[in-house]
MARDREN-669964 format. One line per field, with one value per residue: x, y, z of N, C-alpha, C, O in turn; residue in one letter; chain. Coordinates in steps of 0.1 Angstrom, whole numbers. Each point is the difference from the previous one (the first is absolute). Layout:
N
npx <- (X:...) .
npy <- (Y:...) .
npz <- (Z:...) .
capx <- (X:...) .
capy <- (Y:...) .
capz <- (Z:...) .
cpx <- (X:...) .
cpy <- (Y:...) .
cpz <- (Z:...) .
opx <- (X:...) .
opy <- (Y:...) .
opz <- (Z:...) .
r <- (A:...) .
c <- (A:...) .
***
This chain:
54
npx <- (-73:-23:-14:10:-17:-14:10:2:-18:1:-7:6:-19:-5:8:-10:-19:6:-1:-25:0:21:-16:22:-14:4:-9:7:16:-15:-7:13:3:-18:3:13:-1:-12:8:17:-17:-12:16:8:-7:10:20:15:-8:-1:19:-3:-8:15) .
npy <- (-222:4:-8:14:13:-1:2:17:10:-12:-2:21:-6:-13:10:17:2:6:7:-1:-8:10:15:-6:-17:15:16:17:15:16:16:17:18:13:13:18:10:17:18:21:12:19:14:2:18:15:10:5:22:18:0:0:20:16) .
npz <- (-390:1:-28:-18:-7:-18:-22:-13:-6:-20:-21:-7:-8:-25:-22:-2:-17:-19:-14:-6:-21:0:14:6:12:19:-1:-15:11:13:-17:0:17:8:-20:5:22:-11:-12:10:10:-17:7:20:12:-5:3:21:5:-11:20:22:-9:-7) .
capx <- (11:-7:4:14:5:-6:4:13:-2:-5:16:3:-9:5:18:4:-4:11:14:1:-4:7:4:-8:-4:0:-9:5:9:0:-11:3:8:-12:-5:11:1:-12:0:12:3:-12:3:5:-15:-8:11:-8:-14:6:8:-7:-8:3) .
capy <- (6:-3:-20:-5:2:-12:-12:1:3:-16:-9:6:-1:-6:5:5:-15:-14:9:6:-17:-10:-2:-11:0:-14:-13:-1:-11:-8:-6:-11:-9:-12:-7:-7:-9:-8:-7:-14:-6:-10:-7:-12:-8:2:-11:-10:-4:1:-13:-8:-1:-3) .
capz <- (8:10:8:5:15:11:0:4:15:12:0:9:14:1:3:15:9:0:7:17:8:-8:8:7:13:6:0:-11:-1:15:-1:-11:8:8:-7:-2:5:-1:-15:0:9:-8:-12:5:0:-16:-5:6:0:-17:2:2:-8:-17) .
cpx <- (-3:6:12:5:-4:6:13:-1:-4:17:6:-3:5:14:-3:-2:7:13:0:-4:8:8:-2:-2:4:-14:-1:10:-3:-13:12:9:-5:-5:12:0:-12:6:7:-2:-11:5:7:-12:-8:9:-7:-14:3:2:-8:-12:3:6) .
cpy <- (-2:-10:-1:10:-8:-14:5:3:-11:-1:5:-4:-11:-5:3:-12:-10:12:1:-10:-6:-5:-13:9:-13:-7:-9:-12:-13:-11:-10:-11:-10:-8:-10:-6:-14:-14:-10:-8:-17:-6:-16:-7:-2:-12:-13:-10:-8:-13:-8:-2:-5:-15) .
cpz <- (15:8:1:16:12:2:7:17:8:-3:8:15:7:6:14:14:0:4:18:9:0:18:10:8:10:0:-13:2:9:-9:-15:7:2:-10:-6:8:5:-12:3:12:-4:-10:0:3:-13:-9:4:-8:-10:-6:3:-5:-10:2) .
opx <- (10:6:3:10:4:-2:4:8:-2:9:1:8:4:2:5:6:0:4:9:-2:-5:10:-12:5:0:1:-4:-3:5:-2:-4:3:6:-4:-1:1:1:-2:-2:7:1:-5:-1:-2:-8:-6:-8:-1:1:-6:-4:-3:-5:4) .
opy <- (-3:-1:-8:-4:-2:-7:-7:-4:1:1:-8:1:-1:-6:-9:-4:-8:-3:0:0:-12:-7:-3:12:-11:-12:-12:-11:-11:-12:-11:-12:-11:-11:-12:-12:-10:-12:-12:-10:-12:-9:-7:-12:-9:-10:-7:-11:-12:-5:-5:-12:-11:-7) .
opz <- (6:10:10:8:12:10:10:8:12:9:10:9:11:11:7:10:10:12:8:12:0:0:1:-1:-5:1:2:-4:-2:4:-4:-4:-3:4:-4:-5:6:2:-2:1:4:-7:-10:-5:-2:-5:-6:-4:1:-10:-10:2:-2:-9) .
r <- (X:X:X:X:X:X:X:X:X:X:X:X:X:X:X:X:X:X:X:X:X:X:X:X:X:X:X:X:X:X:X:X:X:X:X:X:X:X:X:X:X:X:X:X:X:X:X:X:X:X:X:X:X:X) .
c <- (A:A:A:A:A:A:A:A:A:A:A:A:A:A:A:A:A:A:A:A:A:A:A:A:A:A:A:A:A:A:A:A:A:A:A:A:A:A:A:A:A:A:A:A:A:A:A:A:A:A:A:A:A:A) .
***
């Protein structure tokens, strides 16, 4: 009886942690922004490469 209050009190713990995190932050958006524009601006250079090697 113990062990099921204990399992239920992480699950619980759990549920709440995923419920109160589910917020962006701007540096959140400002850091996935930058990786998007890291990708697409590499990625014409990465095609490229691609092409002339193969």
């Amino acid at each position: 009886m113990n062990s099921h209050s204990k399992v239920a009190s992480h699950y619980d713990a759990g549920q709440q942690s995923f419920t109160t995190e589910q917020n962006f932050t701007t540096a959140d958006i400002l850091w996935a922004v930058g990786i998007w524009s890291v990708i697409l601006t590499l990625s014409p250079v990465i095609v490229f490469y691609m092409l002339m090697v193969a």
